[in-house]
C-alpha positions, 0 to 999 in steps of 0.5 A: 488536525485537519483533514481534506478529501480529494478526488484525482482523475486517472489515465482512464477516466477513473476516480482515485478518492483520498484524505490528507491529514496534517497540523495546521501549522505545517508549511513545506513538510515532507509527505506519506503516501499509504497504499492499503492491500487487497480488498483493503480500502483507505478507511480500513480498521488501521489506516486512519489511525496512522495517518493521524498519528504520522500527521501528528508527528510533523507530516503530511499523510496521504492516503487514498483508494486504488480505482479499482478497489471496489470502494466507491462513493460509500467510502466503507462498503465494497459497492463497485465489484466490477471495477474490482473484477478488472483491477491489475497490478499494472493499474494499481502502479499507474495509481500511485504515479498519478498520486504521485505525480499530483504531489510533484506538480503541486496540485496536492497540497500545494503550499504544504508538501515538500515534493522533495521529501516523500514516503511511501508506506504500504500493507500486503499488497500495497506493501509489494506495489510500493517495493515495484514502484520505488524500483523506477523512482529514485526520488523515494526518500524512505520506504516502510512495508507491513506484512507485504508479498514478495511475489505476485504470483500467488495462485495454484495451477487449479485456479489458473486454469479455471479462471483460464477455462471461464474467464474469471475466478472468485474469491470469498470476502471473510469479513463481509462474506461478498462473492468477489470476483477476479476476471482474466485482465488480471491473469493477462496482466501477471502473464504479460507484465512478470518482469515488470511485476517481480517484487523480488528484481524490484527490491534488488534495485532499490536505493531507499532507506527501506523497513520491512516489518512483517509478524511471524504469525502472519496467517495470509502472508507468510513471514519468510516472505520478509524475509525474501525481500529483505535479503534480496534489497538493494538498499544500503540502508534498511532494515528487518522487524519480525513482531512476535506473535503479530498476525496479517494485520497486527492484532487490529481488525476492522473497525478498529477499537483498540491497538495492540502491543503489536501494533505499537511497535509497527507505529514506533517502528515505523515513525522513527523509520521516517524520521530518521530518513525524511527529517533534514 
């Protein structure tokens, strides 16, 4: 198994910090791209798990950290909040083209990846970034949600109109217990951009084979949003899995010291997904 970090430049001058992970003995493989979540990072508890796994099978995993994320150079602690402050879903779109279109011009695994053959996987919010991008590329060959959102809207009319009041609103980190602040870029952005980030419109423009998996005891996201998603997909192809007694994350907490029944099935599930779609 190797692995290789990259740094990309975006629009904006930010950094967009990644891995690759593949055999050594692939040429012109088909590649997946992972998007993590809200206060998620790349390094997170089950993403490097994966990558490993789907790099094993035969692909090309590529995941990376949003600019805007909060992870800096210290790929493991939230050391930039005030990028995080001004991060948006506008921006996180214009991430992943950038990743993306690193791929297409083959200055990201030049010589490795199929550009013809990628694959977009993305958690909670990742997963709805990946359903708002794969609206406007047609070139997706497979899709895979877990535990996604099926809006962007998704604060009470209290904290709108605190955060309108003194320009920011924060939000408590669970697992680090950090102060983490939103500023009102983010609320401009829902406000400006509502079409544009309808998850729902997007999943009705769809064309790619698309999964979405979600468990049913989903603490954060709430499984009917799955099931939202799923009936309003344009795909002809695509599918719907509810993981009984699966939480936000499947039962794998950060870091990660072991799977869960759960989680093998979301591994399964998702593996033989891109398989069936992207092997050819």
């Amino acid at each position: 198994m190797i692995r290789k970090s990259f740094t990309l430049t975006n629009p904006q001058g930010e950094f967009i910090r990644g891995d690759l992970r593949y055999r050594q003995d692939l040429r012109e493989a088909p590649v997946v791209v992972i998007c993590h979540g809200f206060k998620g990072f790349k390094d997170w508890g089950f993403f490097p798990f994966i990558c490993e796994r789907l790099a094993d099978d035969g692909y090309i995993a590529i995941s990376f950290n949003f600019s805007r994320n909060g992870i800096g150079a210290d790929p493991l602690n939230f050391t930039e909040l005030e990028k995080f402050a001004d991060n948006t879903y506008s921006h996180e779109l214009s991430d992943l083209q950038t990743v993306l279109q690193t791929i297409r011009d083959g200055k990201l695994g030049n010589g490795l990846v199929d550009p013809d053959r990628i694959g977009l996987l993305g958690h909670s919010r990742g997963g709805g970034i990946v359903l708002l991008h794969t609206a406007t590329d047609e070139e997706i060959k497979a899709v895979v949600t877990w535990s996604a959102i099926s809006t962007v809207e998704r604060y009470s009319q209290e904290q709108i109109d605190l955060w309108k009041q003194q320009g920011f609103i924060e939000l408590e980190n669970k697992r680090t217990r950090q102060i983490m602040r939103l500023n009102k870029s983010l609320l401009e952005d829902l406000e400006k951009n509502r079409s544009k980030l309808d998850i729902l419109k997007a999943a009705g423009k769809l064309e790619s084979p698309a999964l979405i998996i979600h468990g049913d005891a989903d603490e954060s996201v709430p499984v009917e949003e799955a099931q939202r998603i799923y009936d309003n997909l344009g795909s002809v192809e695509r599918s719907l899995e509810i993981i009984e007694g699966a939480s936000h994350t499947f039962g794998i907490s950060h870091p990660m010291e072991s799977r869960t029944k759960q989680f093998d099935t979301v591994l399964d599930l998702t593996e033989s997904w891109f398989d069936r779609h992207m092997n050819y």
